[in-house]
FINU-788535 format. One record per residue (C-alpha): x, y, z; residue in one letter. Coordinates in steps of 0.001 Angstrom, whole numbers, always signed. Layout:
BEGIN
<pt <X, Y, Z>, 'A'>
...
This chain:
BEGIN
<pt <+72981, +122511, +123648>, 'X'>
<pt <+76406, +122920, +125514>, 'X'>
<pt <+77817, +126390, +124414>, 'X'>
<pt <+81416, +124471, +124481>, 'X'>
<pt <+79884, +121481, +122615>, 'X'>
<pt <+78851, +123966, +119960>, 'X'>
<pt <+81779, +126038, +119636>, 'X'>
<pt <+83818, +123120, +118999>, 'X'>
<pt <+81528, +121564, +116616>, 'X'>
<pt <+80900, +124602, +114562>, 'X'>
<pt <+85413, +125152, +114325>, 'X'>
<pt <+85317, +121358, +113273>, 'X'>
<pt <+82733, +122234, +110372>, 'X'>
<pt <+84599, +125344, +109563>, 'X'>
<pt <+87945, +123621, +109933>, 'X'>
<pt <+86583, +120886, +107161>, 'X'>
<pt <+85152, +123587, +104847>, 'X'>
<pt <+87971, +125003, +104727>, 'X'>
<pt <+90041, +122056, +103747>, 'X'>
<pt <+87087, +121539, +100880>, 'X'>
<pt <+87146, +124731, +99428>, 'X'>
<pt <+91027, +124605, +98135>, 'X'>
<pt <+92458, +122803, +95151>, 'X'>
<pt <+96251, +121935, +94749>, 'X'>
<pt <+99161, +121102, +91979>, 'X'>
<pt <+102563, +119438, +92246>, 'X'>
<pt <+105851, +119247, +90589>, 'X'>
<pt <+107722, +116017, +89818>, 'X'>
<pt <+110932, +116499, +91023>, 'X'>
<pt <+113796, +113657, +90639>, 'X'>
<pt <+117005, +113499, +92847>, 'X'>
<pt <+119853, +111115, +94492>, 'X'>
<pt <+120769, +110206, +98115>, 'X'>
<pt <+122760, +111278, +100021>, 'X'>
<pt <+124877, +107493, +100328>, 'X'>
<pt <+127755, +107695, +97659>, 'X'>
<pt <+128782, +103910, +98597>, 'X'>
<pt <+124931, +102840, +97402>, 'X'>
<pt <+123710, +105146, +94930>, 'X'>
<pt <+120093, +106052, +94435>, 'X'>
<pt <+117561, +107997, +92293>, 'X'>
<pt <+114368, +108755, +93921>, 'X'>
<pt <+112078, +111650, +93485>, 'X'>
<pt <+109203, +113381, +94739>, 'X'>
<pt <+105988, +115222, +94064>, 'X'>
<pt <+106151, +119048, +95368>, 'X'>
<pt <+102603, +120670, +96190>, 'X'>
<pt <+102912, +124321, +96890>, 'X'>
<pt <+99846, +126848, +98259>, 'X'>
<pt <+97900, +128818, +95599>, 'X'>
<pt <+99125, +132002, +97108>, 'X'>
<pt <+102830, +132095, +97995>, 'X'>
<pt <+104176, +135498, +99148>, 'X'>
<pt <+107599, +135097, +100019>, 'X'>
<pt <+109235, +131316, +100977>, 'X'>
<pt <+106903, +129234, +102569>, 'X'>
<pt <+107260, +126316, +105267>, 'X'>
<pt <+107658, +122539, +103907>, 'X'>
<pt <+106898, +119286, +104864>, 'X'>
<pt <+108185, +115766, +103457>, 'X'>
<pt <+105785, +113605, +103614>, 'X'>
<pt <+106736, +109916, +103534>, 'X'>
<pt <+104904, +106630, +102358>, 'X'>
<pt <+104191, +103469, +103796>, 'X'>
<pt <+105477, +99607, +102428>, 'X'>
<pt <+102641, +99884, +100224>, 'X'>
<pt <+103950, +103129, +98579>, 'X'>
<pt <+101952, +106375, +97992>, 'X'>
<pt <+98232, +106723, +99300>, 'X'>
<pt <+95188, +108097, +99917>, 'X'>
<pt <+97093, +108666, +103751>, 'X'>
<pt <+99935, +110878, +101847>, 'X'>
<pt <+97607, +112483, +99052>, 'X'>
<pt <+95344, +113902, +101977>, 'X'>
<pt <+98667, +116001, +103177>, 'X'>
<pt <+99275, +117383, +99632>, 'X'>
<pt <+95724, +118381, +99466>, 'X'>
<pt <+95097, +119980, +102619>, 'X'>
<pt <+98489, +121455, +104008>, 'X'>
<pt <+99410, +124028, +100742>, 'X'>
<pt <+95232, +125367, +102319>, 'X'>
<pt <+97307, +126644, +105386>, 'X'>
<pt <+99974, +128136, +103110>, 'X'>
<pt <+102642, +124586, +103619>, 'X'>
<pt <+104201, +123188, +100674>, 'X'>
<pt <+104354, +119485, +100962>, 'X'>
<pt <+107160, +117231, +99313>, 'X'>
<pt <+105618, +113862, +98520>, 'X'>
<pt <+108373, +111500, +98040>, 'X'>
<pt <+108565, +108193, +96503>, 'X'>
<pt <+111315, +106103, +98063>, 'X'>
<pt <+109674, +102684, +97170>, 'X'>
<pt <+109765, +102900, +92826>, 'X'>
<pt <+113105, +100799, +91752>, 'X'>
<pt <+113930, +99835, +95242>, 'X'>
<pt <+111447, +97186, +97019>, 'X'>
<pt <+108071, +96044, +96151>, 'X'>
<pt <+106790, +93842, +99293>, 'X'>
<pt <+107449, +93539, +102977>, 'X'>
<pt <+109545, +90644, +101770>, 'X'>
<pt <+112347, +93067, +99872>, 'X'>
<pt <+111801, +96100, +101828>, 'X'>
<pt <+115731, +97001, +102968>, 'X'>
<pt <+116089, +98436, +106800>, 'X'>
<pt <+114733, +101792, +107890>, 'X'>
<pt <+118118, +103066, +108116>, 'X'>
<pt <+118322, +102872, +104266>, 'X'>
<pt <+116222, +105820, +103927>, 'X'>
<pt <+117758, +108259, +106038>, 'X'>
<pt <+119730, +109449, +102698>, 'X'>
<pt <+117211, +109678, +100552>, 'X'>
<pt <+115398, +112025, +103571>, 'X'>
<pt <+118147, +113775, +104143>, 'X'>
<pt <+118832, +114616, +100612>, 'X'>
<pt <+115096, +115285, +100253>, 'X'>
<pt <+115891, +117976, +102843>, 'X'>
<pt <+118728, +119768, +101044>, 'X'>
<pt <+115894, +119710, +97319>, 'X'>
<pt <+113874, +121658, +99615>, 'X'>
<pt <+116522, +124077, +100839>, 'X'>
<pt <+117403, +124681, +97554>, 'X'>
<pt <+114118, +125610, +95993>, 'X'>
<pt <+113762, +129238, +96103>, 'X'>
<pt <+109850, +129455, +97033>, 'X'>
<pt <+110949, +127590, +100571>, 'X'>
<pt <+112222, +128967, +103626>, 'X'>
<pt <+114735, +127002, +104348>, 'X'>
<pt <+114767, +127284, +108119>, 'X'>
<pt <+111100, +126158, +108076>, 'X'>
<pt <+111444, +122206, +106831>, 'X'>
<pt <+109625, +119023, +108597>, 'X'>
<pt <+108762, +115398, +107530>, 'X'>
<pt <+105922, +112761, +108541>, 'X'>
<pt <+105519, +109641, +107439>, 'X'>
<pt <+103400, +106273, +107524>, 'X'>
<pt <+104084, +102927, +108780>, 'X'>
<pt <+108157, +102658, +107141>, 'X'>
<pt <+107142, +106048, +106557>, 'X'>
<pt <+107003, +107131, +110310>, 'X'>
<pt <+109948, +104798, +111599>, 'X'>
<pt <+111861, +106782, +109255>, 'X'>
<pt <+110243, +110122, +110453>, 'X'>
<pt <+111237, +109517, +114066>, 'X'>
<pt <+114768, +108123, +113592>, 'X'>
<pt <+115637, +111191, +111330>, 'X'>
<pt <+115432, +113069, +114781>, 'X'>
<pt <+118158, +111618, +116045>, 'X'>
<pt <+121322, +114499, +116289>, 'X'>
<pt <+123630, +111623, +115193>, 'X'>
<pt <+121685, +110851, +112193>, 'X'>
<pt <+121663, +114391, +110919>, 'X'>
<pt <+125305, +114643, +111633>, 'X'>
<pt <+125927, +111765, +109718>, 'X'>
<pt <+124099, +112738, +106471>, 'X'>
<pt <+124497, +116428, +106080>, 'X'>
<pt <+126806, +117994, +108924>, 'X'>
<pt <+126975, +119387, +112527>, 'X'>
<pt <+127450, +122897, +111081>, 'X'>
<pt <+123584, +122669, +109310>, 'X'>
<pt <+119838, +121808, +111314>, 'X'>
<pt <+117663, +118644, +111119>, 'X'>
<pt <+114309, +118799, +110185>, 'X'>
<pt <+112248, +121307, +112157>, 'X'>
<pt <+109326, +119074, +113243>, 'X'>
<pt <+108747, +115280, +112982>, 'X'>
<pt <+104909, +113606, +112916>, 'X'>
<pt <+104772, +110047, +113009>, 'X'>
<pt <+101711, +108159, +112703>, 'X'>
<pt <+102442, +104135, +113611>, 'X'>
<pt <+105864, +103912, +113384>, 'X'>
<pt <+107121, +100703, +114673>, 'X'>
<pt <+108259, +102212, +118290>, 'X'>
<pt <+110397, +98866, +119219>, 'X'>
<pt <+112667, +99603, +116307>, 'X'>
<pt <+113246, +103531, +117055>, 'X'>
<pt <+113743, +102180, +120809>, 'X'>
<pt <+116095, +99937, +119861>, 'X'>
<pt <+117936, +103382, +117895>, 'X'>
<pt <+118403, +105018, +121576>, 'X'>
<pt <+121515, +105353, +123148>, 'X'>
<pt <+122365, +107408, +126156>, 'X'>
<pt <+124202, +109896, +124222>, 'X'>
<pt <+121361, +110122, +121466>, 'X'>
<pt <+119874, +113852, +121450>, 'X'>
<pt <+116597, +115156, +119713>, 'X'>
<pt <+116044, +118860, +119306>, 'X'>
<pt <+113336, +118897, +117179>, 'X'>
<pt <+109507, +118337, +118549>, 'X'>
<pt <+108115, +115082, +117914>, 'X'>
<pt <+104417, +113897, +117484>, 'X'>
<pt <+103338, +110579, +117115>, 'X'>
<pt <+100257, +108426, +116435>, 'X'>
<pt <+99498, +104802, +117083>, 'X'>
<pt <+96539, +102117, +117700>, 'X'>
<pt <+96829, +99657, +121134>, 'X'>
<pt <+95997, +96718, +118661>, 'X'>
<pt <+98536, +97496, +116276>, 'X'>
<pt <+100457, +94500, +114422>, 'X'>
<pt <+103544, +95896, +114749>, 'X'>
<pt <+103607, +95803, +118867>, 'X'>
<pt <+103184, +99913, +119285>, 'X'>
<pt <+100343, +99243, +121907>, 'X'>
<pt <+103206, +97709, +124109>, 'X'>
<pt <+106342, +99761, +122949>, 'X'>
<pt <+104810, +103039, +122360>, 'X'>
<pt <+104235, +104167, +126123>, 'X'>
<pt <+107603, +102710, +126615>, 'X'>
<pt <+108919, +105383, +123654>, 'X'>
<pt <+107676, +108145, +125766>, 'X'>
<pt <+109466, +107480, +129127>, 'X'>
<pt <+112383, +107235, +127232>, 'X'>
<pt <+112278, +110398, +125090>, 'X'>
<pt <+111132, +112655, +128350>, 'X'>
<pt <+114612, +111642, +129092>, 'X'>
<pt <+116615, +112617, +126099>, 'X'>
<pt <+114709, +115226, +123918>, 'X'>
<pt <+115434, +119203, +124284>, 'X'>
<pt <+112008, +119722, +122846>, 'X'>
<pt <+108385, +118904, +122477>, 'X'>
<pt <+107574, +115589, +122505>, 'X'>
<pt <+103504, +114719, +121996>, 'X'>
<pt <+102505, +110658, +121801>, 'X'>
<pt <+98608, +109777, +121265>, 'X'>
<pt <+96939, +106587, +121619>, 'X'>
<pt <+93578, +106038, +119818>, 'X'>
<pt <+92344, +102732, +122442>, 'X'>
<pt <+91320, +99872, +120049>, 'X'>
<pt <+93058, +101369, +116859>, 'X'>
<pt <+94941, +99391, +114341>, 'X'>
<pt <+98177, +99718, +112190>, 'X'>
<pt <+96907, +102026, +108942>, 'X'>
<pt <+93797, +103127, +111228>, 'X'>
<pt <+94112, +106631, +109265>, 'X'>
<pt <+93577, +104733, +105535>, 'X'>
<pt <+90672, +103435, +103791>, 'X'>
<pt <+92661, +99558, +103016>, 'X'>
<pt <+91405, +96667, +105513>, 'X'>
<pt <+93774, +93794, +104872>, 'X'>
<pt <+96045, +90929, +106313>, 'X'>
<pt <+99331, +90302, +105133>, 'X'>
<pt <+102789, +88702, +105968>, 'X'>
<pt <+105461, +90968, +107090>, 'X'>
<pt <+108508, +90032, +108560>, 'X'>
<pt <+108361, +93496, +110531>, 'X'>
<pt <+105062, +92509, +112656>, 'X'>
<pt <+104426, +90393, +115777>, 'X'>
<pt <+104472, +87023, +114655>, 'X'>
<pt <+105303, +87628, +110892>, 'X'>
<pt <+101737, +88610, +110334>, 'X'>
<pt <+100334, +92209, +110162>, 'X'>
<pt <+96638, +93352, +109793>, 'X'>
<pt <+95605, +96760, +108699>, 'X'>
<pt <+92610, +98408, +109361>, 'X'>
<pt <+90730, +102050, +108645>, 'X'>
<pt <+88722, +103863, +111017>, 'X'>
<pt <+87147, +106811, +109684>, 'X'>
<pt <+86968, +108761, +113784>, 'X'>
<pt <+90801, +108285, +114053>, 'X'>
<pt <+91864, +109536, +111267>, 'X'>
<pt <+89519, +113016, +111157>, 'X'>
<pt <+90776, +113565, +114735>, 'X'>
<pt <+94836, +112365, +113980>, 'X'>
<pt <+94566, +114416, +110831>, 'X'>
<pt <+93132, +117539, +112658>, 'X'>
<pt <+95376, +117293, +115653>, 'X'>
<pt <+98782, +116540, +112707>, 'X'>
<pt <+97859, +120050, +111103>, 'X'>
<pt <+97460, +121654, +113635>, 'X'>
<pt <+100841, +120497, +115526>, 'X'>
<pt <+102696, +121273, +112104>, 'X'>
<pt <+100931, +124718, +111646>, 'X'>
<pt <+101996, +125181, +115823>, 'X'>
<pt <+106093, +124716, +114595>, 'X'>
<pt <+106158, +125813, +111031>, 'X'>
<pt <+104370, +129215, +110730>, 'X'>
């Protein structure tokens, strides 16, 4: 057997025993957003490691249109293992329940903005040490929270953004259409999509990248899985009419190989900026 073959197969078995061998708790924790002019109560679900010593790195973790999942719960499980608190938050409850109600992306950036300050204020986080990742509505939000001029908006020049964005599907056409020339990202950026996703990221996605090369002062990562479809990290295989996708119709669909490897490579990126 290839000696490289087997040293990356037997860090892969060691890598997944060690995600196995943890167990995890979370807080409920409720707060507003940040918009005064359309106010909001949302809350969140705060998973911290079993061993803190000191204030420990965070990351948000946001949903999907279909709300909180087997996609988010794996983060909450496995991230507090590699001593990450994660802040599950639920910005769907009391606000939309379908494709059909969901409000813009831009609506969020409040609610993950204020989810950013709960964090800052809880005194087992470091406060310098905050990201957020997201799924689907999840990860459009994740990647347009990068933006300088969003972070301006919602809590100041005089404080920092998030410290690391991963994005897994996140509608690239719509963050594209956020860019301006004076846009600025600071922050490093990673982001997942399939070339047969509904939502056109096969077409827009390599597009994304150009563009960001162009703007960002930091790392910017963008992987393809050839074949892949929206949700390709979930267990749900379903069609369904969403406004959002190509033709007002948007298919999801698991596959078990993407999401070991996009979960892997997510950890790994976050563990690479965090600790």
């Amino acid at each position: 057997m290839n000696l490289k073959f087997l040293t990356s197969l037997l860090r892969s078995i060691f890598f997944f025993l060690f995600l196995s061998s943890h167990s995890y708790s979370g807080e409920i924790i409720k707060f507003a957003s940040l918009d005064k002019d359309k106010p909001q109560n949302v809350s969140g679900e705060l998973f911290l490691p079993l061993e803190i010593k000191g204030r420990v790195p965070a990351m948000i973790v946001v949903h999907g249109t279909g709300g909180i999942d087997d996609r988010t719960k794996y983060f909450a499980e496995n991230l507090p293992k590699f001593g990450i608190a994660v802040f599950i938050v639920d910005f769907k409850s009391g606000i939309f329940s379908s494709p059909n109600d969901r409000p813009p992306v831009d609506t969020f950036l409040p609610m993950s903005f204020a989810a950013l300050n709960v964090l800052r204020n809880n005194p087992n986080i470091d406060p310098k040490k905050i990201g957020i990742m997201g799924f689907s509505l999840g990860g459009a939000l994740t990647t347009i929270s990068s933006l300088q001029e969003n972070k301006n908006k919602w809590i100041g020049k005089d404080k920092e953004g998030f410290k690391v964005h991963v994005a897994y599907y996140p509608v690239c056409r719509y963050f594209l259409s956020k860019l301006e020339s004076s846009s600025q990202i600071k922050s490093p950026i990673k982001v997942y999509w399939g070339t047969k996703d509904s939502y056109g990221d096969g077409e827009h996605c390599p597009k994304l990248k150009d563009r960001l090369s162009t703007i960002s002062k930091s790392e910017v990562e963008l992987e393809s899985f050839e074949d892949g479809y929206h949700g390709f990290d979930g267990t749900v295989n379903v069609s369904f009419n969403d406004p959002a996708a190509i033709g007002g119709r948007a298919t999801v669909m698991g596959n078990v190989v993407f999401a070991d490897k996009a979960r892997k490579s997510s950890i790994d990126f976050i563990i690479k900026h965090l600790k």
